[in-house]
N, C-alpha and C positions, 0 to 999 in steps of 0.2 A: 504494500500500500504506500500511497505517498501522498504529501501534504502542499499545499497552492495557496497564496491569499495574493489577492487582488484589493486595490482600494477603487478603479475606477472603471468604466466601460471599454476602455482604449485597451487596457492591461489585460479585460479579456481576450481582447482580438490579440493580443502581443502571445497571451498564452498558451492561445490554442496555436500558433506558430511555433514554440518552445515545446508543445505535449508531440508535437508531428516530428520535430527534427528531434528530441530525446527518444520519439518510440513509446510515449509513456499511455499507457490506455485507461488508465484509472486511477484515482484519487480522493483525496476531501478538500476539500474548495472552501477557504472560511475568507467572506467579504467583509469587508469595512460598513456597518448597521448606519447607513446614509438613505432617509425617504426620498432626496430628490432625486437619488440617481438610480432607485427601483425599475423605474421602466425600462434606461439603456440598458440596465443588467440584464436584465430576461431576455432580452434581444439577444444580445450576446451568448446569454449562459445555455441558449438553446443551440445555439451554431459549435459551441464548446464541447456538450456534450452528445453532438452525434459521434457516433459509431463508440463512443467510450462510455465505461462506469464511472458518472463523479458524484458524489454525493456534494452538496452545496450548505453551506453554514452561514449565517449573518451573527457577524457579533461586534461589538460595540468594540472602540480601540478604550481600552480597560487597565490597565499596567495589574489587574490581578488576574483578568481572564491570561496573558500572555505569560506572567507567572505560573500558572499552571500549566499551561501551554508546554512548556520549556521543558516539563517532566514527560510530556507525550511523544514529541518529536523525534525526540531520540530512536521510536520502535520506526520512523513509517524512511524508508526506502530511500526517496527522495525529498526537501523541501524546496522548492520555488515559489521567491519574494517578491514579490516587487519595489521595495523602499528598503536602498542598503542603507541609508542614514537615518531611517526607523527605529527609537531608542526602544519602541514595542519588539520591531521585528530583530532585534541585537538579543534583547531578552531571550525569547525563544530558541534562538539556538544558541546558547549558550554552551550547552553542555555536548554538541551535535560535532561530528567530525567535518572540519569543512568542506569534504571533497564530496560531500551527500548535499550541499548546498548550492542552488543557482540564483541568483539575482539577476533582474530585467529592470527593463526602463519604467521608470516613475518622473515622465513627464520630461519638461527643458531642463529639468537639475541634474541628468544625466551627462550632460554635456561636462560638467564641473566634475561629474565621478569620476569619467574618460582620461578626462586631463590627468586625474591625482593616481590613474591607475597606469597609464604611459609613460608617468614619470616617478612612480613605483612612490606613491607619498601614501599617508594616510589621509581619515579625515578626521578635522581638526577637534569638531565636536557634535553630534548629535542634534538631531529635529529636536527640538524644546527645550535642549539644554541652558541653551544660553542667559535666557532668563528666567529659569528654573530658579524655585524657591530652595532655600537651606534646608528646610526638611525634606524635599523630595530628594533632594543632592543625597541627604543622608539613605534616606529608604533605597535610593539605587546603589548605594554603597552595600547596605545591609544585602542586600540581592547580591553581590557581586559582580556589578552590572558596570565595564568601563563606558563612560563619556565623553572620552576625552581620547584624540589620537587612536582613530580606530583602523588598525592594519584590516587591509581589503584585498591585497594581490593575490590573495589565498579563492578567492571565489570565482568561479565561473560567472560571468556577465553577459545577458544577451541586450540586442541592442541596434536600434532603427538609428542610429548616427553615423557609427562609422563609415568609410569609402568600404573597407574590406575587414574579413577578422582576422585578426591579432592576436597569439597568443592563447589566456583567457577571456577576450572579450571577441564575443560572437556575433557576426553581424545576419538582422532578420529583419525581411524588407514584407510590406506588406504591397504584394507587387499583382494586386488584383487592379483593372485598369477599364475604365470606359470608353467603347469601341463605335457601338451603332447609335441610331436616333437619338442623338448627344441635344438634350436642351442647353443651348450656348445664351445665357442671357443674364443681364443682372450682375452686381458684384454682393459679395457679403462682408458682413461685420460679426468676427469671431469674437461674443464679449468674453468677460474673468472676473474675478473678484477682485482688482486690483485697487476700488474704491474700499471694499473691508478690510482689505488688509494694512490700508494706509499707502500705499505704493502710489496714488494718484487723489486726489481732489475728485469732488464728481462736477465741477466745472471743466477741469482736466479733461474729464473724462469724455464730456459732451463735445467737448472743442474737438478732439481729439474722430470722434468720429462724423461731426459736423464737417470736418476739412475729408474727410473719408469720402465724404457724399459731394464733395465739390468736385475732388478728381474723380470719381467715376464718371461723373456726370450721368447718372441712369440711376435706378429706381436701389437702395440700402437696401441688403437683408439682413437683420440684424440676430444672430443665433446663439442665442445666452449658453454659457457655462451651465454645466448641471446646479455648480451651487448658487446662483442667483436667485435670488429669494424672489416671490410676485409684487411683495412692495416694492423693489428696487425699480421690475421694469416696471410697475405701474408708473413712478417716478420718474422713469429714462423716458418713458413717453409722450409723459406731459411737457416734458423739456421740448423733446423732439419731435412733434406731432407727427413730421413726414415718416417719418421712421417703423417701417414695417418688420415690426418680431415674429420669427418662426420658432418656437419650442418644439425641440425634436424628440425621440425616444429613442434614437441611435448614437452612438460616435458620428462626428461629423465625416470622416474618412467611408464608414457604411452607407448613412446616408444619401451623401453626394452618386455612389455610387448606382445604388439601388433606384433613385429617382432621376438617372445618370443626366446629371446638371455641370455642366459646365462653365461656371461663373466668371465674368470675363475678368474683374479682379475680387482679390482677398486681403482682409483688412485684420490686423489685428495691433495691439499694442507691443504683445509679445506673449509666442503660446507654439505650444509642443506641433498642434496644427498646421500652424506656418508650414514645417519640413513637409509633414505626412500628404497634408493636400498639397500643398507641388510638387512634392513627387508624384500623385497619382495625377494628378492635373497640370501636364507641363506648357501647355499653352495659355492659362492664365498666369497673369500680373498678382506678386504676392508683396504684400507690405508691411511694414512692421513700424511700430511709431516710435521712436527715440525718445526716453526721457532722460534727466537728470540722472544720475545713482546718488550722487551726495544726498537727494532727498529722500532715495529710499533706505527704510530700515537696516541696520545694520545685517542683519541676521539672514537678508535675502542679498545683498548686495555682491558677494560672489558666487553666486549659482548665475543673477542675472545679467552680471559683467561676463562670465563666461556666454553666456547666450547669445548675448550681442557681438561678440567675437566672432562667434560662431556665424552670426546673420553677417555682420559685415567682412568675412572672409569669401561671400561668393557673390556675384552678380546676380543669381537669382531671384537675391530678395532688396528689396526699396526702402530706405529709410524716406519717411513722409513727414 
């Protein structure tokens, strides 16, 4: 038997590519307990589970459900992660030989893994650590749990960035493509949470795709993030009356496919999307918005300096 956690709809598509190139036919599948992102799961978790045994789990990210966890893992065959700098998922294997462990992409912060695993570094510290209270410090101390400087070269890595694989780090392209009665029309607007997380102003935020809709010049599709709450777009709409919202129940990468929509460009501020839809979409225009880093929070500031490396080392994408 073997063990799989996913946090978001992408990661299932990522994984059912990882269970095909392992061979792996069955499993337990424990998701990240998120109401908005229910529907893209099911989509996905059906395509996952053909011709394989998975049984599927929802659980809350809990630091005591994944302490217990960490006693279980040990029996199941395989585990594959999604989030190496998960101080949940460090937990759990804790006690696990690493060569039974695979790691995959968890969005544009991979890009910053890539780097720190090319140049054989660790990572520095931990999702939540940083401004982690003195008692939790303690409680992950009492676990045995490091935060700090976490060796990774040991792990198998799969992964939609690379040119080619490397080593440990596996490259898996999601290389399904649209062919016939292609609807070419329309550009979109990839939103994110970038206003809750403090990363942008929602003035910011409106300029930012108000200028999105002067270059296209044609009609905004605006396609929220799973975690965008209804009062947010209620609120992005009242700003921007023209502003036409599509709420989807796929990854936008399925989607596009399935409805096989061809958008002439793609807006986003900055999002894992960008790569996947142009790669699957190489004749549209893909954009990405440049802001400050000084103003954003410390604690994301090199995940999304590496990002932007990333975008501004090819021609294919736009800063706007």
């Amino acid at each position: 038997m073997n063990i799989f956690f996913a946090n978001s709809a992408l990661q299932i598509l990522l994984l059912d590519l990882i269970l095909t190139e392992e061979k792996i036919n069955n499993g337990l599948l424990i998701l990240k307990k998120n109401k908005h992102d229910m529907n893209q799961f099911n989509s996905c978790i059906k395509k996952l589970k053909k011709n394989r045994s998975i049984k599927v789990i929802k659980s809350p990210d809990n630091i005591i459900v994944f302490y217990l966890l960490s006693f279980i893992t040990i029996f199941f065959k395989k585990i594959i992660l999604g989030d190496i700098k998960s101080v949940y998922y460090q937990l759990a294997i804790r006690f696990i030989n690493k060569k039974k462990v695979i790691f995959y992409d968890d969005g544009f912060s991979s890009i910053l893994i890539l780097n720190l695993l090319k140049e054989n570094k660790n990572i520095s510290i931990l999702n939540g650590m940083q401004n982690a209270s003195y008692l939790k410090k303690i409680l992950f101390s009492i676990f045995f749990i490091k935060y700090k400087n976490i060796k990774i070269n040991r792990f198998m890595f799969y992964s939609i960035f690379p040119e080619k694989s490397i080593g440990n780090i596996k490259k898996i392209s999601l290389n399904e493509n649209i062919i016939t009665d292609v609807r070419k029309n329309n550009s979109i607007f990839l939103g994110g949470k970038y206003v809750d997380i403090k990363i942008l102003s929602f003035n910011d935020y409106c300029d930012a795709i108000n200028k999105a809709q002067k270059i296209s010049n044609e009609k905004l599709v605006y396609i929220p993030h799973r975690s965008e709450s209804p009062e947010f777009l209620k609120k992005l709409k009242l700003n921007i009356p023209t502003l036409d919202i599509n709420i989807i129940e796929s990854p936008i990468e399925a989607y596009l496919i399935q409805h096989k929509w061809l958008p002439n460009n793609v807006f986003s501020i900055y999002s894992t999307a960008l790569f996947t839809v142009g790669n699957l979409l190489p004749s549209s225009k893909v954009y990405f918005k440049k802001i400050n880093i000084n103003l954003i929070p410390s604690h994301y500031q090199d995940s999304i300096t590496s990002l932007y490396n990333f975008l501004n080392s090819s021609n294919r994408y736009i800063s706007y």
